[in-house]
Z-matrix of the N, CA and C atoms (Angstrom, degrees):
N
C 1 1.440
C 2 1.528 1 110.33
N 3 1.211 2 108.75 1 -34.43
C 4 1.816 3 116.34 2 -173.42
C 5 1.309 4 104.23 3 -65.99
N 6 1.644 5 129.21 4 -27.94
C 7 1.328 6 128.11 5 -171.91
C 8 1.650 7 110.16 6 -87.10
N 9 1.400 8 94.14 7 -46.88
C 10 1.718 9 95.37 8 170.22
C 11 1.269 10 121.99 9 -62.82
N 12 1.312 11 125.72 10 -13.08
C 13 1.706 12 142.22 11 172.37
C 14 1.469 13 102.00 12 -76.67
N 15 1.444 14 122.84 13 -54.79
C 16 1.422 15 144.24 14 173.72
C 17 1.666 16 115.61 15 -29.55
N 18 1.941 17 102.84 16 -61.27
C 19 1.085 18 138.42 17 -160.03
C 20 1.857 19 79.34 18 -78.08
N 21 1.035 20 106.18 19 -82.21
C 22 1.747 21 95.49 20 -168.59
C 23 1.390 22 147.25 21 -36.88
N 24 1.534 23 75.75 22 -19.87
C 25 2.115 24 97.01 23 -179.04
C 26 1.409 25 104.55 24 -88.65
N 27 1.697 26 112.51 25 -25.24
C 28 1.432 27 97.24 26 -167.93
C 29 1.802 28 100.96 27 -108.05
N 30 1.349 29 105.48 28 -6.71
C 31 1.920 30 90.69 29 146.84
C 32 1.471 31 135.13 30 -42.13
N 33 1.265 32 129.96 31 134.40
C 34 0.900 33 119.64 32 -178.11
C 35 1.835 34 128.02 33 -46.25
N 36 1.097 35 113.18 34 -68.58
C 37 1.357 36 130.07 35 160.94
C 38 1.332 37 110.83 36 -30.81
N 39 0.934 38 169.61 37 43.67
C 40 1.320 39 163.07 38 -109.78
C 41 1.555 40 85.81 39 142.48
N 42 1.484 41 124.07 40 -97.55
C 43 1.780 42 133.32 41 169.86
C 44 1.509 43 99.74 42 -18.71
N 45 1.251 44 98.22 43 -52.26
C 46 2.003 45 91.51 44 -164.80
C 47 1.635 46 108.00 45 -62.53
N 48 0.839 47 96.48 46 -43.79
C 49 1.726 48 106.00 47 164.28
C 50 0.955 49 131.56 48 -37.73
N 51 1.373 50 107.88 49 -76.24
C 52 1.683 51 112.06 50 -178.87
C 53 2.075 52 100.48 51 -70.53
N 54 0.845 53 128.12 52 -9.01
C 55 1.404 54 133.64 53 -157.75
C 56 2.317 55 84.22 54 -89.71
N 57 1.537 56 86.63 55 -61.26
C 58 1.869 57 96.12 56 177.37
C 59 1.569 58 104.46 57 -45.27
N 60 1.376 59 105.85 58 -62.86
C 61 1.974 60 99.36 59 -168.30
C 62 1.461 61 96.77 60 -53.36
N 63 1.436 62 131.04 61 -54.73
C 64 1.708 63 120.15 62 -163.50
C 65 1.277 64 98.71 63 -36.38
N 66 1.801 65 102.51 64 -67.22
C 67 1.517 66 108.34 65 -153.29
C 68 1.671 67 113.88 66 -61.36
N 69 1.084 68 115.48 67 -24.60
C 70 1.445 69 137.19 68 171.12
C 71 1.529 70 114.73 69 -44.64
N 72 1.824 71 105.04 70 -65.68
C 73 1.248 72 112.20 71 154.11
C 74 1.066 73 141.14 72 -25.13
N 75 1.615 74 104.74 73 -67.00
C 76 1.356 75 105.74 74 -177.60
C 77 1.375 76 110.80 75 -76.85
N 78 1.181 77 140.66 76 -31.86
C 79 1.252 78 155.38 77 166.55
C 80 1.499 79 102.13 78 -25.19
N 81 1.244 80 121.94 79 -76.31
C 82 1.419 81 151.14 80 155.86
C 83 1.616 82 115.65 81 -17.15
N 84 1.775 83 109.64 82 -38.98
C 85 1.778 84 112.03 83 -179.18
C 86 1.163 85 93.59 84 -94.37
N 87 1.395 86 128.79 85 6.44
C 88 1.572 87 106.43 86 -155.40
C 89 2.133 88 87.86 87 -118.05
N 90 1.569 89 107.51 88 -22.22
C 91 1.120 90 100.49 89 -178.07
C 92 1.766 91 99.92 90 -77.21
N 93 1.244 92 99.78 91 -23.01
C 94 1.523 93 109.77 92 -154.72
C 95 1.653 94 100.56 93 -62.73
N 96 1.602 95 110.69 94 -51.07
C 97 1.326 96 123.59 95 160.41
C 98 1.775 97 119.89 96 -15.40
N 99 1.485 98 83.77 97 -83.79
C 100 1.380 99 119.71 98 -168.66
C 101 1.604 100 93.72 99 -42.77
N 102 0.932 101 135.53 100 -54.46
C 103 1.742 102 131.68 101 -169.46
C 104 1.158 103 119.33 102 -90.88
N 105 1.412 104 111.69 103 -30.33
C 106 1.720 105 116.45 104 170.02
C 107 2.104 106 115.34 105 -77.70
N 108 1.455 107 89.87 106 -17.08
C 109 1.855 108 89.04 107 -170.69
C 110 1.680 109 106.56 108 -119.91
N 111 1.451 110 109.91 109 -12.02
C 112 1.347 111 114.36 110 -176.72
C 113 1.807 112 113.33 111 -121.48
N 114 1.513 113 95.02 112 -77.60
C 115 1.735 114 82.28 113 177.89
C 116 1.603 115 127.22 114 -73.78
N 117 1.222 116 115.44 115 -17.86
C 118 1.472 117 113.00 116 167.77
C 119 1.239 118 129.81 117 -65.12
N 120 1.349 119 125.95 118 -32.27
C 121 1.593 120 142.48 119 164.15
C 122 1.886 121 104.27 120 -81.69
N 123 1.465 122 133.65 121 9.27
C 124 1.132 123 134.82 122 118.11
C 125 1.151 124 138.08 123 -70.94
N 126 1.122 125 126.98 124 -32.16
C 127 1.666 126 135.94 125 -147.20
C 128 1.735 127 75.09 126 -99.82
N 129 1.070 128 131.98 127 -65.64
C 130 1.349 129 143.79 128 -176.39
C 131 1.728 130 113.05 129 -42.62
N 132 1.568 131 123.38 130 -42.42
C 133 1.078 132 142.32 131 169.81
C 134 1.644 133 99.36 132 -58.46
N 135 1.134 134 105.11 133 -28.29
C 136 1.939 135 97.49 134 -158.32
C 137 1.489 136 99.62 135 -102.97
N 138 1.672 137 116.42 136 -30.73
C 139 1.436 138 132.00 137 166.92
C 140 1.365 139 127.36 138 -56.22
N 141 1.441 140 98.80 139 -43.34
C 142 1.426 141 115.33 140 -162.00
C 143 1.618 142 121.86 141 78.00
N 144 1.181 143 108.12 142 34.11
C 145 1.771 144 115.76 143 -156.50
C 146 1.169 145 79.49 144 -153.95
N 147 1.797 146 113.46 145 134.13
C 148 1.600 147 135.03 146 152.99
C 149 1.295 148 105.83 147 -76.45
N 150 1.292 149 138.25 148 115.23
C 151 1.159 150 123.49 149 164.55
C 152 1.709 151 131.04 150 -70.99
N 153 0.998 152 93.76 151 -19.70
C 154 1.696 153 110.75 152 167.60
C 155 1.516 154 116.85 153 -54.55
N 156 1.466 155 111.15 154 -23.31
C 157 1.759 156 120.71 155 -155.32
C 158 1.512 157 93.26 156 -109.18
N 159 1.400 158 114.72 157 -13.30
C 160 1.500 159 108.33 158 -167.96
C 161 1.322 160 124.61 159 -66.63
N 162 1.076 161 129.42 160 127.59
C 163 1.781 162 129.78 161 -165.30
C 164 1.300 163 100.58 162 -176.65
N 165 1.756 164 100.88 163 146.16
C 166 1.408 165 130.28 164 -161.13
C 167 1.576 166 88.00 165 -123.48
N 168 1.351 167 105.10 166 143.54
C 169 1.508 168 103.78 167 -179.30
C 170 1.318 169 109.85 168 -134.92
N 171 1.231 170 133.90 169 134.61
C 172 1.801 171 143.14 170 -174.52
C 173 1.415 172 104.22 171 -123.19
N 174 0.964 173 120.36 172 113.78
C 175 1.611 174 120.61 173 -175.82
C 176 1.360 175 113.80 174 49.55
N 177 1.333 176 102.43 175 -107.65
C 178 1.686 177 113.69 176 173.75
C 179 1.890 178 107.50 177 -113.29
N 180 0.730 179 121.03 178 18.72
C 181 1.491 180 137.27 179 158.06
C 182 0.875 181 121.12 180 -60.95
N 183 1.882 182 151.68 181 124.64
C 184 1.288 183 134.50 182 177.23
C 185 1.924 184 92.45 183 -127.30
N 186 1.056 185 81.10 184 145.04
C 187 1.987 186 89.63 185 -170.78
C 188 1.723 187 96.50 186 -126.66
N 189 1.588 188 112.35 187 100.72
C 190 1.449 189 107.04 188 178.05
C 191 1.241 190 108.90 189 -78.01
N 192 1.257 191 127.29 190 118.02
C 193 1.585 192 133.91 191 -175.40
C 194 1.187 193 97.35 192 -98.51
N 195 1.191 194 126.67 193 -5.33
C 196 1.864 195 137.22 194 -166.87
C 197 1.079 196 122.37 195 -89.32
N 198 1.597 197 107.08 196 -34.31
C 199 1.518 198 134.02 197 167.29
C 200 1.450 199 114.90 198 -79.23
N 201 1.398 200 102.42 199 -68.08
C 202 1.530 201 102.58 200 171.64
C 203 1.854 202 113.36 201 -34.65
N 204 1.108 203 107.21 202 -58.01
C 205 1.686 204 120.14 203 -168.73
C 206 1.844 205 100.64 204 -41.08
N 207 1.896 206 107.10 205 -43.06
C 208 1.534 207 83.76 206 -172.46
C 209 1.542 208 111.79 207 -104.39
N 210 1.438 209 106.68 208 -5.07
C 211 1.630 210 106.02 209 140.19
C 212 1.639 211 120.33 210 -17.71
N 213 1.396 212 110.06 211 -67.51
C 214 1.219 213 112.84 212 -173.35
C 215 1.412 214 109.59 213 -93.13
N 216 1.300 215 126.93 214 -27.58
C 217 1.884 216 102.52 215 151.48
C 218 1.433 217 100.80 216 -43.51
N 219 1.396 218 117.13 217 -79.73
C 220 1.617 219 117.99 218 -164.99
C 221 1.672 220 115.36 219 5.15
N 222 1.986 221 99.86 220 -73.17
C 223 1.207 222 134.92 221 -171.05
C 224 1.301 223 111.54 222 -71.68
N 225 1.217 224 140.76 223 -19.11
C 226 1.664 225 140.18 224 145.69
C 227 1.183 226 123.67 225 -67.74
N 228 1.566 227 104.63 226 -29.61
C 229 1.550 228 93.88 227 173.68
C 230 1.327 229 125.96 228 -86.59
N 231 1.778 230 112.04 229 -32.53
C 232 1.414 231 130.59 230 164.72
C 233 1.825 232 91.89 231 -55.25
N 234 1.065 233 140.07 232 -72.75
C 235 1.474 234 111.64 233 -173.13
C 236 0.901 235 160.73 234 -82.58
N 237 1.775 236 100.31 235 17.91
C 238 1.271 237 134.13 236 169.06
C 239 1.339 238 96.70 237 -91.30
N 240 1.055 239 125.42 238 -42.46
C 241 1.859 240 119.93 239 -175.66
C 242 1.709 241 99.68 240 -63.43
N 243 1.190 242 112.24 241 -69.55
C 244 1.698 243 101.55 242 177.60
C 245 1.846 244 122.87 243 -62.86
N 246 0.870 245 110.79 244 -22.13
C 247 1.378 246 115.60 245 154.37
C 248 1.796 247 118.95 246 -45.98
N 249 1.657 248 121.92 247 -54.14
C 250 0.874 249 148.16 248 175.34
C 251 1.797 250 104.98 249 -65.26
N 252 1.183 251 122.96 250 -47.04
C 253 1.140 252 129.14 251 -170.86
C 254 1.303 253 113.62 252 -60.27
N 255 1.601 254 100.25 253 -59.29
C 256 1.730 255 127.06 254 -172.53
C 257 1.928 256 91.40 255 -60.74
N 258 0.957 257 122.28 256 -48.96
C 259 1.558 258 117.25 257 -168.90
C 260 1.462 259 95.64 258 -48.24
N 261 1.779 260 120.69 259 -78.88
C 262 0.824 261 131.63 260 -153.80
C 263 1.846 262 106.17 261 -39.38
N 264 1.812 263 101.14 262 -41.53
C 265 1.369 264 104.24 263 -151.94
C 266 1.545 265 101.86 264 -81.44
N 267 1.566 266 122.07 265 -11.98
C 268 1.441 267 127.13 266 169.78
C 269 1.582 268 104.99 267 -75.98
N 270 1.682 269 117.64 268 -34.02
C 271 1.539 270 97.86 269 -172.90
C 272 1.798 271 100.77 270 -96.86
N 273 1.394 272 131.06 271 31.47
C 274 1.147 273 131.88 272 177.64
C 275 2.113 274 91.89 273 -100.61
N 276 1.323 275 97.69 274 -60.37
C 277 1.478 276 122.05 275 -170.80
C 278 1.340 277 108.94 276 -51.60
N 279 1.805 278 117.35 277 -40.01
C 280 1.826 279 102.31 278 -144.26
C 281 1.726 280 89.40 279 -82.92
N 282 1.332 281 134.72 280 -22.77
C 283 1.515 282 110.83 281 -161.05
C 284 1.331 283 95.32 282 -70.00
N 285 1.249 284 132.69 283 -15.42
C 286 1.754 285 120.23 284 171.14
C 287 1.593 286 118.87 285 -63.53
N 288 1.571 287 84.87 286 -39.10
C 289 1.597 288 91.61 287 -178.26
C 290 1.823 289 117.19 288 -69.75
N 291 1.573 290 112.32 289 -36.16
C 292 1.525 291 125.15 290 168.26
C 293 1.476 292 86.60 291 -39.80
N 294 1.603 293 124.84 292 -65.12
C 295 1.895 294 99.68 293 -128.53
C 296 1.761 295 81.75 294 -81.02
N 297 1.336 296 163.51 295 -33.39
C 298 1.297 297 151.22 296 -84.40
C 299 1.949 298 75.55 297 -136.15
N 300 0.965 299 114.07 298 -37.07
C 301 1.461 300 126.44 299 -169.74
C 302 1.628 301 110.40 300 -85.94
N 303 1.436 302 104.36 301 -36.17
C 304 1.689 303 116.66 302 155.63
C 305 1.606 304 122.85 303 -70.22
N 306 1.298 305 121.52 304 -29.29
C 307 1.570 306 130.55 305 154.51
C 308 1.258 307 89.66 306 -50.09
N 309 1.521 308 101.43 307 -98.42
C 310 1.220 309 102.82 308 -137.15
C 311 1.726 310 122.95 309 -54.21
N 312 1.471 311 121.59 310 -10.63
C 313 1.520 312 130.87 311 173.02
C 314 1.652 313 98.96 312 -64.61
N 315 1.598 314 114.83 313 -45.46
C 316 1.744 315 101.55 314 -170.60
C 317 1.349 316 94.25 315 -71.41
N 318 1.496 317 155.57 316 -41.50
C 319 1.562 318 130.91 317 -155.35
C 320 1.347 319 79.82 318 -72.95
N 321 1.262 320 135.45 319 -70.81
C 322 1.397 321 129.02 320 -132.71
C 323 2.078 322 101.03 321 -67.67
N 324 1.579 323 118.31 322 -30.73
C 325 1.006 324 93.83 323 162.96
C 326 1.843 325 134.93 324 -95.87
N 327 1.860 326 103.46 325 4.00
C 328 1.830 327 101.84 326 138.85
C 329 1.099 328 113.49 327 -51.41
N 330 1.541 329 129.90 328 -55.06
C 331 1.480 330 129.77 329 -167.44
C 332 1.651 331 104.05 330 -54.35
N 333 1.095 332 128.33 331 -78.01
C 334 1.578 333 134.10 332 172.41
C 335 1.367 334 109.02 333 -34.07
N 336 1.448 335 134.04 334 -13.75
C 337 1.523 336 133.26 335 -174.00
C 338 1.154 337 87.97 336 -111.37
N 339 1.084 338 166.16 337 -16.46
C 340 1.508 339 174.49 338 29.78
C 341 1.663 340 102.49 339 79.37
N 342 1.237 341 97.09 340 -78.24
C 343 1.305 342 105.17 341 -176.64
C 344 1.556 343 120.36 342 -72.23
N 345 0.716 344 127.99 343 -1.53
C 346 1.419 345 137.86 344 -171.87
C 347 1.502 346 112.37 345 -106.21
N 348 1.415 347 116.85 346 -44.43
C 349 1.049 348 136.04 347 148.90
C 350 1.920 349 138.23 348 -30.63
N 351 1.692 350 82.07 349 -48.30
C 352 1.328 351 103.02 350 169.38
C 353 1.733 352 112.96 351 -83.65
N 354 1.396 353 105.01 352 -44.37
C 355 1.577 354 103.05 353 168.61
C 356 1.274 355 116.67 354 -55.13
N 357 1.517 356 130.92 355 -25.34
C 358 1.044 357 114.40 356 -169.34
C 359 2.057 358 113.42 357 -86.52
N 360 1.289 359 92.26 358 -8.68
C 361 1.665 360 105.17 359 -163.59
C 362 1.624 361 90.07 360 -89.98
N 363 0.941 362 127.69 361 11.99
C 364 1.395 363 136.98 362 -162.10
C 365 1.563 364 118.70 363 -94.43
């Protein structure tokens, strides 16, 4: 079992992995930053509302609506950034993918001129 554990960690895919969650992570404190220490103490400046202070209260219940709120900045901005990323990295990638898809259409239509060819000598 220790070798097949061995064998799996040092596959590639496995590295890419744990390498994605790090960078993911930190990715994640750094957006977290950015909206909790920079644009939220704007948006709030222009509002007139701390969003940090915001809370709904039910008896003895406290409901941070203040937190939640940049929760979801957080999560718009994290998926607008990878949104942005993935584009770029599809229009870096696809002209490889155009010519590989242009190969392989001319053999396969030699092959079909091939065969047709031969049917006809038939």
């Amino acid at each position: 079992m220790l070798n097949e554990f061995k064998a799996f960690i040092s596959r590639g895919s496995a590295m890419e992995l744990a390498i994605g969650v790090i960078m993911g992570s930190t990715f994640s404190a750094i957006i977290t930053s950015l909206v909790n220490d920079v644009m939220m103490p704007f948006v709030g400046m222009f509002i007139g509302v701390d969003f940090t202070s915001l809370t709904i209260t039910f008896n003895d219940s406290t409901i941070l609506i203040g937190n939640f709120l940049q929760a979801v900045v957080n999560f718009v901005i994290v998926g607008f950034i990878l949104f942005l990323i993935v584009k770029v990295m599809n229009k870096l990638s696809k002209p490889a993918v155009e010519e590989e898809v242009v190969v392989v259409e001319a053999e396969e239509l030699t092959l079909l001129r091939e065969i047709r060819d031969s049917l006809k000598n038939k």
